[in-house]
C-alpha positions as CSV (number, residue, x, y, z in Angstrom):
1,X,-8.2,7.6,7.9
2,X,-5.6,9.1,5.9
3,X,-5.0,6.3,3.4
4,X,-8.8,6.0,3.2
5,X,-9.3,9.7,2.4
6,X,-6.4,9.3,-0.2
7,X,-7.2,6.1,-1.6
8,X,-11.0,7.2,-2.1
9,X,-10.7,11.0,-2.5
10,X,-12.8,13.9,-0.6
11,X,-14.2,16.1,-3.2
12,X,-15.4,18.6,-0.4
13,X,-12.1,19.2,0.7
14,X,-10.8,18.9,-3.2
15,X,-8.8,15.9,-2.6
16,X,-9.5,13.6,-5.6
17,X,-8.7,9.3,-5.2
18,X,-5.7,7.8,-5.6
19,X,-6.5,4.1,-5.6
20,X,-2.8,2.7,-4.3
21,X,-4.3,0.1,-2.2
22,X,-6.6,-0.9,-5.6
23,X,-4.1,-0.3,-7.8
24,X,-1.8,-2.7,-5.3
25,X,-4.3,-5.4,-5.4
26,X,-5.4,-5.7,-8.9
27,X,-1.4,-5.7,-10.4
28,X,-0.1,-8.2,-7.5
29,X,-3.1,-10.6,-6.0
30,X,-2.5,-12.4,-9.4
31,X,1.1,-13.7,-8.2
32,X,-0.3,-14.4,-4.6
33,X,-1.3,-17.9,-5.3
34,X,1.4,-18.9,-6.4
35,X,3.9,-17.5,-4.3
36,X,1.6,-18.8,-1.0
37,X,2.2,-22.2,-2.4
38,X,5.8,-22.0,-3.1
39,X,6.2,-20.3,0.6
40,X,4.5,-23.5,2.1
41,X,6.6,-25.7,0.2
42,X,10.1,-23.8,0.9
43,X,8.7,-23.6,4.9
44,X,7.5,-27.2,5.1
45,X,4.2,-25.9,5.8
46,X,5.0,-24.2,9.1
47,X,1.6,-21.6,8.3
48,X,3.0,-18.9,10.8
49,X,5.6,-18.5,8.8
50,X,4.8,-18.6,5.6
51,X,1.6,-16.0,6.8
52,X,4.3,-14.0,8.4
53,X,6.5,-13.9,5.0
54,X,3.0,-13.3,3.2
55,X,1.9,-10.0,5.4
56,X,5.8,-8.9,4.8
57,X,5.6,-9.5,1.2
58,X,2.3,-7.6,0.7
59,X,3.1,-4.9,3.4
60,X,5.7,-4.3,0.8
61,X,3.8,-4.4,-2.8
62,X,1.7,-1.7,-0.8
63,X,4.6,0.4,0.4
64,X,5.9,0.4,-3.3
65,X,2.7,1.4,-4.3
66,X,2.2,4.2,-2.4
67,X,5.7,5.7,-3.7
68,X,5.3,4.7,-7.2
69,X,1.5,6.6,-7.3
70,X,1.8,9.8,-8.9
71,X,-1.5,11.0,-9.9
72,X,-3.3,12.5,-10.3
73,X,-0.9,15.5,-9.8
74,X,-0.7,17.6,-6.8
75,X,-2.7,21.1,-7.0
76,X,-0.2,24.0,-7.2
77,X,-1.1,25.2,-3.9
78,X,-0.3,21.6,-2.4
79,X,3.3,21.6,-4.2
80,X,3.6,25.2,-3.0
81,X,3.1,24.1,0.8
82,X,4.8,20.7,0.7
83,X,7.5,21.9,-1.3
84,X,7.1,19.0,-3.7
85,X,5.2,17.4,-5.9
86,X,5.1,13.8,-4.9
87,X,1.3,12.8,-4.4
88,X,0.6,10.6,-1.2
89,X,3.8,11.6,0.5
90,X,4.0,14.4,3.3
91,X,4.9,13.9,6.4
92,X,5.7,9.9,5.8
93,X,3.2,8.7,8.7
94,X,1.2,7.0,6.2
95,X,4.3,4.7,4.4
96,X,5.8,4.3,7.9
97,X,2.2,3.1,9.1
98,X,2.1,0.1,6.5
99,X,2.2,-2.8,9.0
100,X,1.0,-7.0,9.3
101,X,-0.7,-9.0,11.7
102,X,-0.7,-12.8,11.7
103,X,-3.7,-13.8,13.6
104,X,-3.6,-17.2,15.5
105,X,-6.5,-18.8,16.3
């Protein structure tokens, strides 16, 4: 629920969008291909692990974007309780929650 209030905004409670998880997607999914098919190749096409390297990889481009996001800036008040300015950033809960799962079927 966090990331979705923060990636979409709440303009009741003044909370305005910060696409990370947009933003993530539309600068990496372009390398994607590419690095799938290398994975399969380097892992002789053992899919669990080249899935599991995938959701680590990606898991990552989304961690990095939620660090490297820095606007729209924080209101003053926000700053003032935080104690920083750092948009999407508090508490950590939401960069530690960042997390894979490799189905099987």
């Amino acid at each position: 629920m966090i990331a979705a209030i923060q990636e979409w905004g709440a303009p009741r409670a003044g909370i305005p969008p910060r696409p990370f998880f947009r933003n993530m997607i539309a600068a990496k999914s372009p390398e994607w291909p590419d690095a799938i098919a290398n994975l399969m190749r380097e892992h002789n096409y053992d899919m669990a692990k080249v899935f599991a390297l995938v959701g680590e990889a990606i898991a990552g481009q989304l961690r990095q974007s939620i660090i490297e996001t820095n606007s729209p800036a924080l209101a003053q008040s926000t700053i003032d309780r935080k104690g920083f300015s750092k948009p999407l950033i508090e508490s950590g809960h939401m960069l530690q929650s960042v997390d894979y799962r490799v189905s099987r079927r």
